[in-house]
C-alpha positions in Angstrom: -4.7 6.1 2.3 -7.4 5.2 5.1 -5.7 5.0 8.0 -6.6 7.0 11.2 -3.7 8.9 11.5 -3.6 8.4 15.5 0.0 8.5 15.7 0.1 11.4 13.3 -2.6 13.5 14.7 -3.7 15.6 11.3 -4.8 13.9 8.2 -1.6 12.5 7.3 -2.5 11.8 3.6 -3.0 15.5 3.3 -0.1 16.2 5.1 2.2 18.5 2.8 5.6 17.2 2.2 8.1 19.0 -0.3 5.2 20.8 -1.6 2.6 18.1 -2.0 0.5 15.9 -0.2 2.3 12.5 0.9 -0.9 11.0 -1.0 0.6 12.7 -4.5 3.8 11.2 -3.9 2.8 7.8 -3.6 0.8 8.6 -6.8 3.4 10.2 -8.3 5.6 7.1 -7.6 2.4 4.3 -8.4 2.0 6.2 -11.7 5.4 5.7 -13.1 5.0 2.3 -13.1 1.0 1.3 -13.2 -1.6 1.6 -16.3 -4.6 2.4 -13.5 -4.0 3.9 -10.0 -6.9 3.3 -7.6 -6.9 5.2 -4.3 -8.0 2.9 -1.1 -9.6 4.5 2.1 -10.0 7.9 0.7 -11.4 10.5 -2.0 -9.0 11.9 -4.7 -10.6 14.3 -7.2 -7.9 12.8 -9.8 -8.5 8.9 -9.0 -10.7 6.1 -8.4 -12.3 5.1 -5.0 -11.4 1.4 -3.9 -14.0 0.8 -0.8 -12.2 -1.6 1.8 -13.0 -5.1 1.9 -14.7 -6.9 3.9 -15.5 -3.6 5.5 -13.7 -0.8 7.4 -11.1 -1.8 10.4 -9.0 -3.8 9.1 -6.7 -2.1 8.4 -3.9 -1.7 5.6 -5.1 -5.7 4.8 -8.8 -4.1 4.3 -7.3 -1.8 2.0 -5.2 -4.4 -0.2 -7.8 -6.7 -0.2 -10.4 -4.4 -1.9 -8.1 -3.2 -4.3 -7.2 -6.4 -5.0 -10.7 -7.6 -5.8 -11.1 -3.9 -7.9 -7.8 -4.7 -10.0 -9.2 -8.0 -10.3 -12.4 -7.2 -11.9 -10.9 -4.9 -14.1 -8.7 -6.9 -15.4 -5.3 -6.8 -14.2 -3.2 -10.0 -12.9 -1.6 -7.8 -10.4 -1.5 -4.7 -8.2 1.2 -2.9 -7.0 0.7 -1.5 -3.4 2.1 1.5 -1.7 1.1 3.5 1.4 1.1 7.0 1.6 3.1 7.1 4.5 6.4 6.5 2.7 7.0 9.3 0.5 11.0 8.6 0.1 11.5 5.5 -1.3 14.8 3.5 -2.7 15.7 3.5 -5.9 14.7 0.7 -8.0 12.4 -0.6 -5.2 9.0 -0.1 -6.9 11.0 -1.5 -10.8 12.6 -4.6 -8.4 8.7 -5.5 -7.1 7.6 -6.1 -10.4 10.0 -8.4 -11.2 8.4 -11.2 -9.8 5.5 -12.2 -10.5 4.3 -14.9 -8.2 4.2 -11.8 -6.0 6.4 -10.1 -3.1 6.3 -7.2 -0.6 9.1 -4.8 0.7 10.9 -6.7 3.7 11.3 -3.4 5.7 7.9 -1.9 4.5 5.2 -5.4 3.8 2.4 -2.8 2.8 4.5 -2.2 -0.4 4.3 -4.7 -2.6 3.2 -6.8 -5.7 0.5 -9.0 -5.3 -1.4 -11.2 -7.6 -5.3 -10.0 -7.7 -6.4 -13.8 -7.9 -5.7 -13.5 -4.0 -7.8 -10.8 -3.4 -10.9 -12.6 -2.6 -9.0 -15.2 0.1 -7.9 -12.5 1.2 -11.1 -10.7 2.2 -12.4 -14.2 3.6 -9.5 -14.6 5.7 -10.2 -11.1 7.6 -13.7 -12.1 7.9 -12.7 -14.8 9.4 -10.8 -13.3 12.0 -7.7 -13.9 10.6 -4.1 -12.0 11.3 -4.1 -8.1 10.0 -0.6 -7.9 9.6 0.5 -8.1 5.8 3.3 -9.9 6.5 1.6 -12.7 8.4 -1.0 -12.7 5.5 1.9 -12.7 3.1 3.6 -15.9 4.6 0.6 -17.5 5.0 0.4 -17.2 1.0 3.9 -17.9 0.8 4.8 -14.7 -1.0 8.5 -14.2 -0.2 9.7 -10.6 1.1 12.1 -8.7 -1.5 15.2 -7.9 0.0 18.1 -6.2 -0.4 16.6 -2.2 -0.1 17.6 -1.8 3.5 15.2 0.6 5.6 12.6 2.4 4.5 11.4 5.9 6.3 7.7 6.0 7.6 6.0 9.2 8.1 3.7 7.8 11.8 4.1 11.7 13.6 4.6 15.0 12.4 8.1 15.1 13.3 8.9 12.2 11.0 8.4 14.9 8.4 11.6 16.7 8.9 13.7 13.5 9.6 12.8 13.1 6.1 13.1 16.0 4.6 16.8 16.3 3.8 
């Protein structure tokens, strides 16, 4: 929930959306399925603060990776990922993710996904490094396979992606 919003304009996490913030529904939708939701990028009164990693600007990979590293520590063998830019999701997408457990991401939507926190410290050296900031480049490179099968997934990038969503 970090991002700059520069498409959006407005704080797009705060953005209201059915009568919530698009950050509750993807903690509405998280909560369903996890034992611990942490919140990357942002405050939440409700939730834990995950700092990215290595550092700020790096985007949604910054994110994962720090949550990754927090899951990690606390002891969980995975975490499941979801931006809060994607308030309407299929059914059965977040239930199909944890299925595997060598890890997988959303084809249409790579910032949703499962990902083993053992990764989570290669991942942080990798962006230190320099490396790729796409999560799907990242992904392959770890050679998570993309979960298919879910078809296209609506991103909220501007304001008017709201009401294209709304119905």
């Amino acid at each position: 929930a970090g991002g700059q919003s520069r498409r959006f304009g407005p704080d797009k996490a705060a953005a209201s959306f059915r009568g919530r913030t698009l950050l509750d529904f993807s903690i509405m939708a998280l909560r369903r399925h996890c034992d611990l939701v942490l919140v990357s990028g942002r405050y939440h009164p409700a939730y834990p603060l995950t700092a990215d990693r290595p550092g700020r600007g790096f985007g949604p990979l910054g994110g994962l990776a720090g949550a990754m590293q927090r899951a990690d520590a606390l002891g969980f063998s995975h975490l499941l990922s979801l931006p809060c830019d994607t308030p309407v999701l299929p059914d059965g997408l977040l239930a199909g993710l944890l299925l595997h457990i060598e890890g997988t991401y959303a084809a249409a939507c790579p910032v949703i996904g499962f990902w083993p926190t053992r990764l989570g410290g290669g991942l942080e050296r990798h962006l230190a490094e320099g490396g790729n900031k796409a999560v799907r480049s990242w992904a392959e490179s770890e050679n998570i396979v993309p979960l298919t099968g879910f078809g296209n997934i609506p991103n909220i990038n501007r304001v008017s992606d709201l009401a294209s969503v709304a119905g």
